[in-house]
N, C-alpha and C positions, 0 to 999 in steps of 0.2 A: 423385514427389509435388511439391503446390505449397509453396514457402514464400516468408516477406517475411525481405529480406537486406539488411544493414548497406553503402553503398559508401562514406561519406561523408557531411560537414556535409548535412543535408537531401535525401539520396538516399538510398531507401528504392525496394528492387523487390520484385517477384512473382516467382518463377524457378520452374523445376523443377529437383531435385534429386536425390539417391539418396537410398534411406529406410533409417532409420538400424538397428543391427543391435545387438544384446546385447554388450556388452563386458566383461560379469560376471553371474555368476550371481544376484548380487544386484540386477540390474536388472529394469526393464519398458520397454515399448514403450507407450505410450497412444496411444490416438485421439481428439485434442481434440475439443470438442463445442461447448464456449464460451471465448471467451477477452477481455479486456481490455485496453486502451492505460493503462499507470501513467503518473504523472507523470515517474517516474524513466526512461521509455521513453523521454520528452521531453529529457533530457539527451544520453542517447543521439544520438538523430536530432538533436539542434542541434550536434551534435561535441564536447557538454564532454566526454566519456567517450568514449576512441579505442579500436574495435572496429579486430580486422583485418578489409579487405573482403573480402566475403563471408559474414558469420559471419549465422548465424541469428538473430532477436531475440523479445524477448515473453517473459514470466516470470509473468504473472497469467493461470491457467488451470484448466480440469480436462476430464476426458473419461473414456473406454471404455479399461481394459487388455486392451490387444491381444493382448499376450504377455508370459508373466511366469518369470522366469531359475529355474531349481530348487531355490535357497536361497531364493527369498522365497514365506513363510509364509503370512501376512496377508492378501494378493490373490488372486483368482485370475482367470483371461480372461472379460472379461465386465463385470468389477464397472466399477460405476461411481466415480469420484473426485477430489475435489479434489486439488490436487498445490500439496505447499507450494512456494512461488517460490526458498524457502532451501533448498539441501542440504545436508542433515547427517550423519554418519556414523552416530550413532545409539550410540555406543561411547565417544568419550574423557572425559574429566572432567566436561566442561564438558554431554556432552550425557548423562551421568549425572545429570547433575543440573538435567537437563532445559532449559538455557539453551542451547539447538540453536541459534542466531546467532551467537555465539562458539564455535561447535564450530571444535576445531583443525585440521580440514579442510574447512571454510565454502566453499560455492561458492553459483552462484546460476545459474540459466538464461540464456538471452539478453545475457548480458553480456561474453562474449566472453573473454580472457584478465586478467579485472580478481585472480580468486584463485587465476591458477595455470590448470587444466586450463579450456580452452575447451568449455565444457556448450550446445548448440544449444539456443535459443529456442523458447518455444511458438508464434509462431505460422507452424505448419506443421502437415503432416496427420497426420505421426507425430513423438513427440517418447520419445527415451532418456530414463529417468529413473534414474539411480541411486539407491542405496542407498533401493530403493522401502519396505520394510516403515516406514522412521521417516519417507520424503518424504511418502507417501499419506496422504490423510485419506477413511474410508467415508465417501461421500456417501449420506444417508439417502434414502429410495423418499417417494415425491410430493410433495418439492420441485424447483421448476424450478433450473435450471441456474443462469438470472440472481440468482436468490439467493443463490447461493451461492459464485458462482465467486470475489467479492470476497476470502473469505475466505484463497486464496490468497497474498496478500500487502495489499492496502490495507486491510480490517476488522481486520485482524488489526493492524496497526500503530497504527489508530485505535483499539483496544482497549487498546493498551499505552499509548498515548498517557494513555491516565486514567488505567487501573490503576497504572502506575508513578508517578503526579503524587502517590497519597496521597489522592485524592480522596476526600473524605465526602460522606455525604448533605447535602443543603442547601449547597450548596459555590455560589458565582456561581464557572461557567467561560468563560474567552473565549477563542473562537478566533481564530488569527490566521489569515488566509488559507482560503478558501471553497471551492477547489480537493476535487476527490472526497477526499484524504486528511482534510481539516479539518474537512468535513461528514460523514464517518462517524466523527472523535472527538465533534464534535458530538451527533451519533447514541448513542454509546455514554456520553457522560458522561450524555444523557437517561434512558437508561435504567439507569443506575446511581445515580441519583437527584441529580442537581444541580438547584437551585434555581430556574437561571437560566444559558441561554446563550447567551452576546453573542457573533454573530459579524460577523466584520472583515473586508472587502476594499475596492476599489475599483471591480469589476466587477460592471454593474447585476445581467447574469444570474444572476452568481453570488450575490449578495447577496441575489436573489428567490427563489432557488434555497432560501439557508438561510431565509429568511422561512417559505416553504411547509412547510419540518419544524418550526417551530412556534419557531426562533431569534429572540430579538432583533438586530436587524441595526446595522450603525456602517459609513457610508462614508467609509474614511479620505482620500479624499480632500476631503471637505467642513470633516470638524471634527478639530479633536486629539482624536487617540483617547485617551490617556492619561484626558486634564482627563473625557471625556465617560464613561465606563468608572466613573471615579470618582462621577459625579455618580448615579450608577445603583444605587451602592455603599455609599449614608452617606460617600463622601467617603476609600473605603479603598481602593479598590483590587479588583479578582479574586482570587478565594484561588487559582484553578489557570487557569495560562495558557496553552494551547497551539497551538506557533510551528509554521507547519504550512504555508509558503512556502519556504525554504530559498535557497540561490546566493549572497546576502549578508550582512552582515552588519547590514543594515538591520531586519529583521525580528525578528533578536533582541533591537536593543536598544529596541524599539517593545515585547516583551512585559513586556522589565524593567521601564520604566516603567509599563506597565499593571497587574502582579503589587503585591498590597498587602503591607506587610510582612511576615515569616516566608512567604510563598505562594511557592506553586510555578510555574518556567516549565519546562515539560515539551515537549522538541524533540523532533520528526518531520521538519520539513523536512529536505531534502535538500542536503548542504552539503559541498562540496569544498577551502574553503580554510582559511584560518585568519585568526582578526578579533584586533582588540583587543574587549576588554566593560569594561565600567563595575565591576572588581571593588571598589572600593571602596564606593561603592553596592550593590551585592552584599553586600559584609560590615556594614557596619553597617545596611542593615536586613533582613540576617539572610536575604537570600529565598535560595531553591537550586535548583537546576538538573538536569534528568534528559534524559537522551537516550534515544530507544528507537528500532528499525529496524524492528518488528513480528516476533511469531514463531507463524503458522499452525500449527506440529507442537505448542506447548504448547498452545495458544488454539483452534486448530480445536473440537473438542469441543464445548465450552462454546460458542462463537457459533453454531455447527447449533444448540445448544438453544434458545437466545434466538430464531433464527430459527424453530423448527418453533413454539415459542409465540405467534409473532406478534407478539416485541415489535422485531424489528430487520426492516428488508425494505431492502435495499442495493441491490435491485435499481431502486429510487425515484432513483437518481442517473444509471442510464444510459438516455442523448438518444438517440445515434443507433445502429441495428444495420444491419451492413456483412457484406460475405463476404471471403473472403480478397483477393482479387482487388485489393479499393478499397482496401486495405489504407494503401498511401501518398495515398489523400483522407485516411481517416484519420487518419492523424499529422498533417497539414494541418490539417482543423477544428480538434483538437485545439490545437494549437499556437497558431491564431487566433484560440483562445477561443469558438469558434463550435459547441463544443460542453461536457457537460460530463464525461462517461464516453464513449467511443465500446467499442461490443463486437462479437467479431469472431463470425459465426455461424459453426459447419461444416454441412456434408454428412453427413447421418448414413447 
């Protein structure tokens, strides 16, 4: 079978491979259908995140079960499904209690040996899924793929992104960063009824991008975002901020300053080191802080809903559709900015 393989900073290939085979009876075999380039892909392929070469990549997907292990219940060959990008076991404390992102044995597709066992990436033609009954999500009948495949891991994050911020109705939120994770918290604080939402970059397209879903826009590179946020605000500030760039520490302390007293700066971005923040500013005016990674297996559900209603369509974010093949163009646009979702098509 074809898949795209990790070698290196900005080498990304097409290979043929051997197709993978049940390693537990708790597994499946899918056959992707649709798949996505995440921003966290983008780490990946720029070398911040050391894969061993070779390893498979891609973790935002879903498709056809191919074959399904004889302890799993829930599926059976045939069904169609999104596949959460986090694996959970579906068993220990943590995913009892249904916070499957901290489950005690957390792994993730395409990322190679980051939690321990190295899990093959989605994009290839067959992909292992373990511990399928709690990874799966039923994909419901006559919705298209591109709506849903999001849900896998980027709607799902941009749904946490609110839900965990405390967000009320009438809430002014702003996002930081326009990138597909920021535009579909954009997306979802809309439809959870915020007021007003200001969204931030400094890339034209992306900032015309959130224009078109009905965002107010701020290009930080012309004005102070802070002073400009405020002026929008009565002079207060955003009650919910979300930081939705990641890699520095620039970005968080751009939403500190933007969050109005007691408000929330609610982090998505993607973030591997460790910063100084302004806690002193933090403590006396009271704002706080949430992090959240996204979690498809609790959220799935509920975002099918919102989608079969019509009020979420995620498929509004994806530019270009590719086949496996262009695979490493794609990381390229992407990476250039030159697009803004790229999705990978299969061969059905």
């Amino acid at each position: 079978m074809r898949a795209v393989r990790w070698y290196g900073a900005y080498d990304v290939r097409v290979e043929d491979v051997g197709e993978p085979r049940l390693t537990s009876e708790r597994d499946a075999i899918i056959r992707p259908t649709f798949a996505t380039i995440c921003g966290t892909d983008l780490h990946i392929y720029r070398g911040e995140i050391t894969l061993v070469p070779g390893n498979i990549i891609g973790h935002e997907f879903m498709g056809i079960v191919e074959k399904a292990g004889k302890e799993v219940k829930r599926f059976n060959e045939g069904d169609r499904v999104i596949v959460s990008a986090w694996i959970a076991d579906g068993e220990c404390w943590f995913c009892r209690r249904r916070l499957y992102t901290q489950c005690e044995n957390i792994n993730i597709f395409g990322m190679g040996p980051v939690y321990g066992e190295s899990i093959d990436g989605a994009f290839a033609e067959l992909v292992r899924v373990p511990n399928a009954d709690t990874v799966l999500i039923k994909a419901p009948d006559g919705v298209p793929d591109e709506k849903l495949v999001l849900i896998s891991d980027g709607l799902a994050t941009g749904y946490d992104a609110v839900v965990n911020s405390g967000m009320e109705p009438g809430d002014v939120v702003a996002v930081i960063g326009c990138g597909p994770i920021g535009l579909l918290s954009g997306m979802c604080a809309d439809i959870l009824g915020a007021s007003q939402v200001i969204a931030i970059d400094i890339v034209r397209e992306r900032l015309e991008a959130a224009s078109s879903l009905g965002f107010t826009t701020i290009n930080a590179s012309e004005v102070d975002v802070a002073e400009e946020v405020r002026k929008m605000t009565d002079g207060r500030g955003a009650d919910v901020v979300i930081e939705a760039v990641g890699r520095t520490s620039e970005p968080l302390i751009t939403a500190i300053e933007v969050a109005r007293r007691k408000g929330t700066i609610s982090v998505v971005g993607f973030h591997l080191h460790e910063y100084s923040i302004p806690t002193g500013q933090l403590w006396l005016s009271e704002k706080r802080m949430t992090f959240s990674i996204g979690d498809p297996i609790r959220n799935g559900e509920i975002l099918i809903r919102y989608i079969k209603q019509g009020k979420l369509d995620p498929s509004r974010l994806i530019t270009h559709r590719i086949n496996i093949e262009e695979a490493p163009k794609g990381f390229e646009m992407f990476e250039r900015k030159q697009s803004l979702k790229v999705a990978i098509e299969f061969r059905r």
